[in-house]
KEKEMI-725068 format. One record per residue: residue number from 0; x, y, z of N, C-alpha, C in turn. Coordinates in nm, 3 decimals, decimal comma. Example, Ala and Ser with C-alpha at 12.3 -4.5 7.8 and 13.67 -1.06 7.14 Angstrom:
REM residues 2
<pt 0; <1,319; -0,569; 0,780>; <1,230; -0,450; 0,780>; <1,320; -0,330; 0,780>>
<pt 1; <1,285; -0,225; 0,708>; <1,367; -0,106; 0,714>; <1,290; 0,003; 0,787>>
END
This chain:
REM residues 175
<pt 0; <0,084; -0,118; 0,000>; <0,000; 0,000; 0,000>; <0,088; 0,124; 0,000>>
<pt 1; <0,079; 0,250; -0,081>; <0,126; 0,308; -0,109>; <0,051; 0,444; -0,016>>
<pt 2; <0,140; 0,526; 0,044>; <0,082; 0,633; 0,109>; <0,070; 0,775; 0,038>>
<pt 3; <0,063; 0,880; 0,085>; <0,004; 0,966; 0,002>; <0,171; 1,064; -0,009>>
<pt 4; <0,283; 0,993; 0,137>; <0,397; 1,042; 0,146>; <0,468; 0,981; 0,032>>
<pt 5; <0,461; 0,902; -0,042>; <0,547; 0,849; -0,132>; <0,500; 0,884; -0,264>>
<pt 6; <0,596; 0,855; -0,343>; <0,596; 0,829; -0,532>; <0,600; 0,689; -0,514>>
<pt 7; <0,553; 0,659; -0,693>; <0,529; 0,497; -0,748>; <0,675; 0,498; -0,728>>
<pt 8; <0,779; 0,511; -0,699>; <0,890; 0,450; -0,662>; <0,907; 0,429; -0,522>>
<pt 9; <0,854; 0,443; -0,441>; <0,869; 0,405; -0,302>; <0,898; 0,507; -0,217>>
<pt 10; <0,964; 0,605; -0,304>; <1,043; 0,731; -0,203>; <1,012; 0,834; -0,194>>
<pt 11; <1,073; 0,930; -0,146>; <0,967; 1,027; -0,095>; <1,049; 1,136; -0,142>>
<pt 12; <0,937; 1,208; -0,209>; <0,959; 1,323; -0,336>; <0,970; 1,447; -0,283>>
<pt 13; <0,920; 1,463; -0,135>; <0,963; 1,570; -0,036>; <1,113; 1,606; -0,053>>
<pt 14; <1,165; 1,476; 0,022>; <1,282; 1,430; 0,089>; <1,394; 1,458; -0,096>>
<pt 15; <1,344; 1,448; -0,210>; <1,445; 1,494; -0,304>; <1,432; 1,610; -0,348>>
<pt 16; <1,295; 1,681; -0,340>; <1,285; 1,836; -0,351>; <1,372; 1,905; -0,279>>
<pt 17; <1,383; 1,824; -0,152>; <1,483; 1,926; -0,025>; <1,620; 1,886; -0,094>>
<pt 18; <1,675; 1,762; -0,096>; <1,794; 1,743; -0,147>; <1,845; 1,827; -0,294>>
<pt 19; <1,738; 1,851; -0,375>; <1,795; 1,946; -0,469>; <1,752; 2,085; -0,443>>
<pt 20; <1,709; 2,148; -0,357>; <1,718; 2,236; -0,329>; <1,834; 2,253; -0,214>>
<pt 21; <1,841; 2,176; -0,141>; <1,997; 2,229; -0,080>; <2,160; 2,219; -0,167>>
<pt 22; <2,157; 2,120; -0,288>; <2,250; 2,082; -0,369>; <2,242; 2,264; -0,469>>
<pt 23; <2,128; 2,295; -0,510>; <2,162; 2,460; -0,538>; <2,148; 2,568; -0,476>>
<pt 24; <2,117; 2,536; -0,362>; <2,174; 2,621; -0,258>; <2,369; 2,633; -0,208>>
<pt 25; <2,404; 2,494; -0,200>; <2,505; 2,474; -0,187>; <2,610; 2,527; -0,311>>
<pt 26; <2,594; 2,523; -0,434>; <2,601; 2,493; -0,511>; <2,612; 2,702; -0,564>>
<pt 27; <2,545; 2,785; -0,521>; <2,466; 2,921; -0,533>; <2,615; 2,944; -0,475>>
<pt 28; <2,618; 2,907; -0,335>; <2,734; 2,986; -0,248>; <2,895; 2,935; -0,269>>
<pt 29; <2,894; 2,847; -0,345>; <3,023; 2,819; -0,435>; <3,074; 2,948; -0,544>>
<pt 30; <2,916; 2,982; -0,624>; <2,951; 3,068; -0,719>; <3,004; 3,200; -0,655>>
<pt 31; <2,890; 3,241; -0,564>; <2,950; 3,358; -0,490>; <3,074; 3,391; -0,410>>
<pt 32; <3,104; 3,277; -0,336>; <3,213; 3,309; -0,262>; <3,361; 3,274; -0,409>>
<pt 33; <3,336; 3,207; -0,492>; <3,458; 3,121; -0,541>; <3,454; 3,235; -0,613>>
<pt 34; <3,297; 3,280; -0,740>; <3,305; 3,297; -0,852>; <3,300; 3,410; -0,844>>
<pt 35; <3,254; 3,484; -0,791>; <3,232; 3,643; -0,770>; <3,055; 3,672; -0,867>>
<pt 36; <2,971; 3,549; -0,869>; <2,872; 3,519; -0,950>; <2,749; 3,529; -0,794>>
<pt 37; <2,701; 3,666; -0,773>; <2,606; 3,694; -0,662>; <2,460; 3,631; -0,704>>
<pt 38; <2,418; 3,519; -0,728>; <2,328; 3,465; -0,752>; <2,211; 3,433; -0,641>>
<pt 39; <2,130; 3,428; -0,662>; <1,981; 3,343; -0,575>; <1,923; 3,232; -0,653>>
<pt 40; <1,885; 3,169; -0,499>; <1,830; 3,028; -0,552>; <1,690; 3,054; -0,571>>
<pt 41; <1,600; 3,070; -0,690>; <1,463; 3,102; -0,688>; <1,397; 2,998; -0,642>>
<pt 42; <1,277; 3,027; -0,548>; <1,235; 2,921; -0,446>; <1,137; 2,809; -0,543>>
<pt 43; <1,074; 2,877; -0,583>; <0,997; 2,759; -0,691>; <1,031; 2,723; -0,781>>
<pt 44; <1,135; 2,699; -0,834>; <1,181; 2,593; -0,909>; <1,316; 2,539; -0,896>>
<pt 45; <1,377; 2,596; -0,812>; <1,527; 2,579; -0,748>; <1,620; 2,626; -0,841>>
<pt 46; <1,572; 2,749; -0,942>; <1,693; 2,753; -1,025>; <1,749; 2,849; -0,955>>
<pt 47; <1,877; 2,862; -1,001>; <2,027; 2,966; -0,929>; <1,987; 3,064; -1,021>>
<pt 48; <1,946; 3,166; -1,041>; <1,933; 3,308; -1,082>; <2,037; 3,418; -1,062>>
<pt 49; <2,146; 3,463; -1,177>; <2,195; 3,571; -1,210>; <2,160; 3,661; -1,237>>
<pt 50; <2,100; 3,821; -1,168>; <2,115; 3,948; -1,261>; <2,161; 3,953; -1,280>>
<pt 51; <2,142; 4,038; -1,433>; <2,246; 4,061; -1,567>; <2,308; 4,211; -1,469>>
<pt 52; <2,398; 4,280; -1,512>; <2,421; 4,393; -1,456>; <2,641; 4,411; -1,422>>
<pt 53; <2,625; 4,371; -1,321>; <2,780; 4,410; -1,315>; <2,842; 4,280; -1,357>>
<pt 54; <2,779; 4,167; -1,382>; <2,806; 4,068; -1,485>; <2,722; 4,086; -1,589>>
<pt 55; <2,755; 4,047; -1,739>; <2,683; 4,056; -1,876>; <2,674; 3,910; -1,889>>
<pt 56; <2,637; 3,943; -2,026>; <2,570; 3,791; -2,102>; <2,552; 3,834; -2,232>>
<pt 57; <2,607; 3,741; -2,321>; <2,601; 3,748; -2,485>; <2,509; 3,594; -2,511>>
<pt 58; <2,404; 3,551; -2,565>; <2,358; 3,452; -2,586>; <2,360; 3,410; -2,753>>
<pt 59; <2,395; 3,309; -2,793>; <2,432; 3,283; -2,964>; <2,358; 3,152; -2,999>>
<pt 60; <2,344; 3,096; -3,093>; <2,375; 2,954; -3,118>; <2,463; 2,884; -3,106>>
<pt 61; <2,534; 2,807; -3,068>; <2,585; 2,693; -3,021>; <2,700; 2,715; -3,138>>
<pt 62; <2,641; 2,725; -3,217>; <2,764; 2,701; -3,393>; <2,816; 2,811; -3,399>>
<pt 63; <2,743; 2,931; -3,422>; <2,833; 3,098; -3,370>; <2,934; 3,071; -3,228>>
<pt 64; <2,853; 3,030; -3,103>; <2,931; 3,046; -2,996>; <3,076; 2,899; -3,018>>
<pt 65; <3,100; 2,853; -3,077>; <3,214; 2,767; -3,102>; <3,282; 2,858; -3,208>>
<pt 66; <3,247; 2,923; -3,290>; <3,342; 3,004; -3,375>; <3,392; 3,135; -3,313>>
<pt 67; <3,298; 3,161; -3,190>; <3,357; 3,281; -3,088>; <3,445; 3,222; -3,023>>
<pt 68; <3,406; 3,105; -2,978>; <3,541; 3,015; -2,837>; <3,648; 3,028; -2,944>>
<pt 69; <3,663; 2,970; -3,058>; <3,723; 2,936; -3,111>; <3,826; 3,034; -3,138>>
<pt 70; <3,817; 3,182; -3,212>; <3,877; 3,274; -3,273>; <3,933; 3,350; -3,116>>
<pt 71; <3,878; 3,336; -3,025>; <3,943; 3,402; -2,881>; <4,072; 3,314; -2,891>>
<pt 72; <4,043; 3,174; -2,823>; <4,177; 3,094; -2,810>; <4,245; 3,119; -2,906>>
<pt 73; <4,251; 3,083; -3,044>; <4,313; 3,113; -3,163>; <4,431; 3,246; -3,171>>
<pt 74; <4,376; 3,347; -3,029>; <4,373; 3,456; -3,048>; <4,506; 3,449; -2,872>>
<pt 75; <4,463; 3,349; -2,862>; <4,555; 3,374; -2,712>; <4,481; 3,408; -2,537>>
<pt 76; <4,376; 3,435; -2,619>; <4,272; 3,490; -2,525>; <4,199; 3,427; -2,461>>
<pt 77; <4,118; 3,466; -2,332>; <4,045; 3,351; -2,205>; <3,888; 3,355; -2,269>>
<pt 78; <3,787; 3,258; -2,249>; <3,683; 3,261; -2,254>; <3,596; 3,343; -2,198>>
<pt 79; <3,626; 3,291; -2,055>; <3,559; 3,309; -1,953>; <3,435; 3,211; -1,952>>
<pt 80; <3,348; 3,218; -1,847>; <3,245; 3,114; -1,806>; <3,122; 3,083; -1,944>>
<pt 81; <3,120; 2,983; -1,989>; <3,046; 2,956; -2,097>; <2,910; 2,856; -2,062>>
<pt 82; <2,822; 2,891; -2,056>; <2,671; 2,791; -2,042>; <2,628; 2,734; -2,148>>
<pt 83; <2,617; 2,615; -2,152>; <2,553; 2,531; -2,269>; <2,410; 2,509; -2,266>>
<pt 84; <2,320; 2,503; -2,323>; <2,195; 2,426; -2,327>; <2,168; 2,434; -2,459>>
<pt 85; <2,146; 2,248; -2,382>; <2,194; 2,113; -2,534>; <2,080; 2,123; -2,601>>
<pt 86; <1,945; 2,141; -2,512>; <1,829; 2,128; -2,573>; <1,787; 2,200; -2,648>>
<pt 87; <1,823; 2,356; -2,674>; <1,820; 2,421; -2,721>; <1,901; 2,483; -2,852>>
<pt 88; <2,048; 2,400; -2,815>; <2,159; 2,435; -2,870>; <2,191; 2,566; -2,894>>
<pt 89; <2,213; 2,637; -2,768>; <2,241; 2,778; -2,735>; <2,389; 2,776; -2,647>>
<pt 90; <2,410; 2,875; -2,662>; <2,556; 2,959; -2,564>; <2,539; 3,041; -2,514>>
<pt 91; <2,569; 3,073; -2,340>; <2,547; 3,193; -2,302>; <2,716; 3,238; -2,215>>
<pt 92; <2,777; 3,311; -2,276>; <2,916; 3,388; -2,224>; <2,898; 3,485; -2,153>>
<pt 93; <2,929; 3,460; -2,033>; <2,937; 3,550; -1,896>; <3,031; 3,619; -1,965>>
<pt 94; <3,000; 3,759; -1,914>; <3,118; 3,864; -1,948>; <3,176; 3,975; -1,782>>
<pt 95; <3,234; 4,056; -1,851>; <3,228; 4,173; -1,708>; <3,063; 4,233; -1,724>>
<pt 96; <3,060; 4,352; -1,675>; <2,961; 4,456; -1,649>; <2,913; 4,489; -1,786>>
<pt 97; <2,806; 4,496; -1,831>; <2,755; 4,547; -1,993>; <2,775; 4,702; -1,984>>
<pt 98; <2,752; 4,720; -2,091>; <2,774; 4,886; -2,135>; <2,657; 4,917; -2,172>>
<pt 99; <2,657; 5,029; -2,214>; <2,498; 5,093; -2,306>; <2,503; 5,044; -2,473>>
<pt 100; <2,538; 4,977; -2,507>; <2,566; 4,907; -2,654>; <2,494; 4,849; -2,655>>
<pt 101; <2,397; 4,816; -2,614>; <2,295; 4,736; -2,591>; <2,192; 4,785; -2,679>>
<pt 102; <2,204; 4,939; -2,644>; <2,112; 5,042; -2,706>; <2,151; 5,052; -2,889>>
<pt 103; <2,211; 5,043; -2,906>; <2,267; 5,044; -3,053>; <2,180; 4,961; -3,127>>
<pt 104; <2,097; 5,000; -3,216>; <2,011; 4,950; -3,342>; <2,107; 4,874; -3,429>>
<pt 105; <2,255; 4,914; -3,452>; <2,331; 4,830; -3,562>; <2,341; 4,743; -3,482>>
<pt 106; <2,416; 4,715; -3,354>; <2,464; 4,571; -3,297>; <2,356; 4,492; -3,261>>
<pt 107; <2,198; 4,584; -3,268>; <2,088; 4,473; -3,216>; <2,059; 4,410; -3,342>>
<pt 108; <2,040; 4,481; -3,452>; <2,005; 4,410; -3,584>; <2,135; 4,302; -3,650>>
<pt 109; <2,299; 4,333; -3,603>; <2,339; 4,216; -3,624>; <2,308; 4,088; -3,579>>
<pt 110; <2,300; 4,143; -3,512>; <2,262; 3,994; -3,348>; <2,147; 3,934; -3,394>>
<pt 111; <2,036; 4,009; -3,393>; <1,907; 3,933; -3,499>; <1,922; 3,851; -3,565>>
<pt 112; <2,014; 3,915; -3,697>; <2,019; 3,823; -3,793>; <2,125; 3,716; -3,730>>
<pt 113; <2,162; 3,672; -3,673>; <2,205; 3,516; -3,651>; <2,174; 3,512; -3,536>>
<pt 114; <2,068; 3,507; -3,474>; <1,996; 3,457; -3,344>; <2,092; 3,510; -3,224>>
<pt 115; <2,141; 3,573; -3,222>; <2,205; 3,616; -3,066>; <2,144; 3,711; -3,007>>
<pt 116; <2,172; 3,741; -2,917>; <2,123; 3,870; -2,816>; <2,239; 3,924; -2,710>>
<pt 117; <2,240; 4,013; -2,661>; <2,300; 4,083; -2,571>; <2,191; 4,114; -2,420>>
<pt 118; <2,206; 4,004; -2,292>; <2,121; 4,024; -2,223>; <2,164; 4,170; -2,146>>
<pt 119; <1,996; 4,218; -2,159>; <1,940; 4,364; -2,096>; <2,005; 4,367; -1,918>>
<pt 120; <2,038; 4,479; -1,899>; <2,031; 4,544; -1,726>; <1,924; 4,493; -1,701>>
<pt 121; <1,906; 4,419; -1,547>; <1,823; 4,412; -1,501>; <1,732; 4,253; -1,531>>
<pt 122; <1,814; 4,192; -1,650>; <1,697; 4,047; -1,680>; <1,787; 3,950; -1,595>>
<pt 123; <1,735; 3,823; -1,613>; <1,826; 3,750; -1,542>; <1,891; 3,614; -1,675>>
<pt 124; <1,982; 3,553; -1,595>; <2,036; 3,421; -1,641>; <2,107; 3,316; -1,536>>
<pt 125; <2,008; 3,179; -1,596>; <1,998; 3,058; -1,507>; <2,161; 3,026; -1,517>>
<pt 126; <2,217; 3,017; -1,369>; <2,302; 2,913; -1,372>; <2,313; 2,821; -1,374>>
<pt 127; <2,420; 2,706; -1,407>; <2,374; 2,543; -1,395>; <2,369; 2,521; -1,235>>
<pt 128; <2,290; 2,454; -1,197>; <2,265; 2,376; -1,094>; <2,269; 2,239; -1,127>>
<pt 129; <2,302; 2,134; -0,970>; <2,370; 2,001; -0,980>; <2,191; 1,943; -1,071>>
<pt 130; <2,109; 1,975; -1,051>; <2,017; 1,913; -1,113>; <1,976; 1,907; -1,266>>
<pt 131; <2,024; 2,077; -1,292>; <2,015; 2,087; -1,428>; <2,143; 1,969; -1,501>>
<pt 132; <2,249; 1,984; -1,435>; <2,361; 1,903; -1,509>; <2,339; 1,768; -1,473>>
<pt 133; <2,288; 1,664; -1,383>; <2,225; 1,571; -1,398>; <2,163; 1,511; -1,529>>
<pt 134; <2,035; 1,622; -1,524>; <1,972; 1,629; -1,619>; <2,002; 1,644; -1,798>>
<pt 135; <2,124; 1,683; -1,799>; <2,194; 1,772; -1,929>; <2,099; 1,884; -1,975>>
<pt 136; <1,991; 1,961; -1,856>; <1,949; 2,064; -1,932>; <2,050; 2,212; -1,930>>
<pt 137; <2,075; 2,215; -1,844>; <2,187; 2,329; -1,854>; <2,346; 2,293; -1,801>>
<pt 138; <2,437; 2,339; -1,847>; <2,552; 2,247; -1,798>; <2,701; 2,402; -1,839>>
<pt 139; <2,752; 2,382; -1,753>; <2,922; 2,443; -1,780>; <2,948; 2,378; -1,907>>
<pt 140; <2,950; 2,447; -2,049>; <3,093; 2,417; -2,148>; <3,229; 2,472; -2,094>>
<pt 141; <3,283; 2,599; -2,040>; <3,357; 2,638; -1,961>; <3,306; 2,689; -1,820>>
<pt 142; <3,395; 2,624; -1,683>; <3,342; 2,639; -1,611>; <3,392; 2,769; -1,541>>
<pt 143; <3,350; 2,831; -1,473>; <3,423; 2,957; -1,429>; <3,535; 2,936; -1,316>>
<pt 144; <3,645; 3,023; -1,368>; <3,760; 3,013; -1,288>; <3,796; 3,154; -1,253>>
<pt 145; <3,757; 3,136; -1,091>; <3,792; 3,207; -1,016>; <3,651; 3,313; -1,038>>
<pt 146; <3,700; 3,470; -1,074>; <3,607; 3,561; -1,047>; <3,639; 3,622; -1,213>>
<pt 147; <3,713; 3,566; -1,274>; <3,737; 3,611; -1,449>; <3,639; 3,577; -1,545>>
<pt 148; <3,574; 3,739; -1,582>; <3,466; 3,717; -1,690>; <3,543; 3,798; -1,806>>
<pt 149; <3,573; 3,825; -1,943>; <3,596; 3,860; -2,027>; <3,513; 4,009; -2,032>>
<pt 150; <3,598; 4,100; -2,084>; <3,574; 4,182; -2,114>; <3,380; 4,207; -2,220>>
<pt 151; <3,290; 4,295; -2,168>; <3,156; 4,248; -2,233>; <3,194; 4,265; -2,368>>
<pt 152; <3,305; 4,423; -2,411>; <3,277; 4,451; -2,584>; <3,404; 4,352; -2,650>>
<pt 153; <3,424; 4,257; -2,560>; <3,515; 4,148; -2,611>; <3,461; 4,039; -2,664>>
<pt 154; <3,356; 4,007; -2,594>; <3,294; 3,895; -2,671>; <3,188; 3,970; -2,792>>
<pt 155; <3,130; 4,100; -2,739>; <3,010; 4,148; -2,848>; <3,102; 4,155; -2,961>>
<pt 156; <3,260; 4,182; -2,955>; <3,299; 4,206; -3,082>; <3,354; 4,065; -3,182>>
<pt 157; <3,402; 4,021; -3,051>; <3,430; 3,858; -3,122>; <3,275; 3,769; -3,207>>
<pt 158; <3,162; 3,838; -3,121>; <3,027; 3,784; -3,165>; <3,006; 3,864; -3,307>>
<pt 159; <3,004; 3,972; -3,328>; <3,006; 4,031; -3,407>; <3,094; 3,994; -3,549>>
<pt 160; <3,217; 4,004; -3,549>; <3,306; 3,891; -3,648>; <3,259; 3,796; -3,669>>
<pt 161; <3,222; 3,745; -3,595>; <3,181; 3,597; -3,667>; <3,040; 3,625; -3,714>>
<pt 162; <2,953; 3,735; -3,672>; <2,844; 3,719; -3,743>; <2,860; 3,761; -3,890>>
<pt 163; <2,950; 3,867; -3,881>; <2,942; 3,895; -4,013>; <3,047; 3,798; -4,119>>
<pt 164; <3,122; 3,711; -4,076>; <3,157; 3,616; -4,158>; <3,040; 3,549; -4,209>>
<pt 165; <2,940; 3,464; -4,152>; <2,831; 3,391; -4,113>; <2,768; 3,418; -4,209>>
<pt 166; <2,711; 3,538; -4,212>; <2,659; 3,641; -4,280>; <2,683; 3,627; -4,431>>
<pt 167; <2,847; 3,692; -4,441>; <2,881; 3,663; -4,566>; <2,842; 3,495; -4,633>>
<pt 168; <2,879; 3,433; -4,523>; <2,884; 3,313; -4,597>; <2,717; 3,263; -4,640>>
<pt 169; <2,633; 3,297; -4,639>; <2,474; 3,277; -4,680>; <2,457; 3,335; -4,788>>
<pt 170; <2,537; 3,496; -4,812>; <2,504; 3,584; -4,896>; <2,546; 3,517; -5,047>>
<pt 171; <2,445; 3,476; -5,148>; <2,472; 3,459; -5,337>; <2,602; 3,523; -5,365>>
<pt 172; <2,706; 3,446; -5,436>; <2,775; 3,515; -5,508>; <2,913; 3,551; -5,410>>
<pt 173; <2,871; 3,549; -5,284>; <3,002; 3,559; -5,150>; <3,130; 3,488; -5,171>>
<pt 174; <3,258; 3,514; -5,140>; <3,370; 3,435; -5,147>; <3,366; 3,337; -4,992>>
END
């Protein structure tokens, strides 16, 4: 007989809500103290929540954001903290503090055209938590070391190059 405390597995779904909510709790105060990443654990759904703000965020496709990793190293240069989600096949590159470039109609309409964005002051972005990476819904491609985020108009510009390679390369008649 099955009680009203258990799941069809026998165990008790309380008792793993708490366990993954203390695993990103635990998990929250790693980023902060290690990463310099001031996050909260949002209570209903246990995700780790970043404001955007004195940390940035560039978000791409997966295939842009490997030709950004790519042309940095190439270049001598650090990543900084990189978020994957597989399901989506997206990239999100922690940066320093954003600028007002945000505001710029040319860099928003590049970004358009190959699916990226530059996250806004004030929105947020999920960190991985031990559940999401369990799961493979959100996961470290680079994990953050130490409190080093890349410069923000470092990646918008590295994002930018490659869009407009990208770009070229769709365009009739392009070399």
């Amino acid at each position: 007989m099955m009680s009203q405390r258990t799941d069809s597995k026998g165990g008790y779904a309380a008792a793993e809500e708490y366990s993954e909510t203390q695993d990103a709790l635990a998990r929250c105060r790693h980023y902060r103290k290690h990463n310099g990443l001031y996050a909260v654990v949002e209570a209903t759904f246990g995700r780790i929540v970043l404001e955007i703000g004195a940390v940035g965020a560039v978000v791409m496709p997966s295939t842009l954001g490997e030709r950004v990793r790519g042309q940095l190293l190439s270049r001598g240069q650090r990543c900084g903290p990189i978020i994957g989600h597989p399901r989506s096949g997206r990239w999100t590159f922690l940066t320093g503090p954003t600028d007002n470039s945000y505001l710029d109609t040319e860099l928003f309409a590049e970004m358009f055209r190959v699916c990226a964005s530059v996250a806004l002051p004030g929105s947020d972005v999920v960190l991985p938590s031990p559940a999401d990476e369990r799961s493979g819904y959100r996961i470290w491609l680079q994990s953050p070391d130490g409190d080093y985020r890349p410069d923000f108009a470092q990646i918008v510009a590295a994002t930018r190059a490659n869009a407009r390679t990208t770009a070229l390369m769709r365009e009739p008649g392009s070399a």
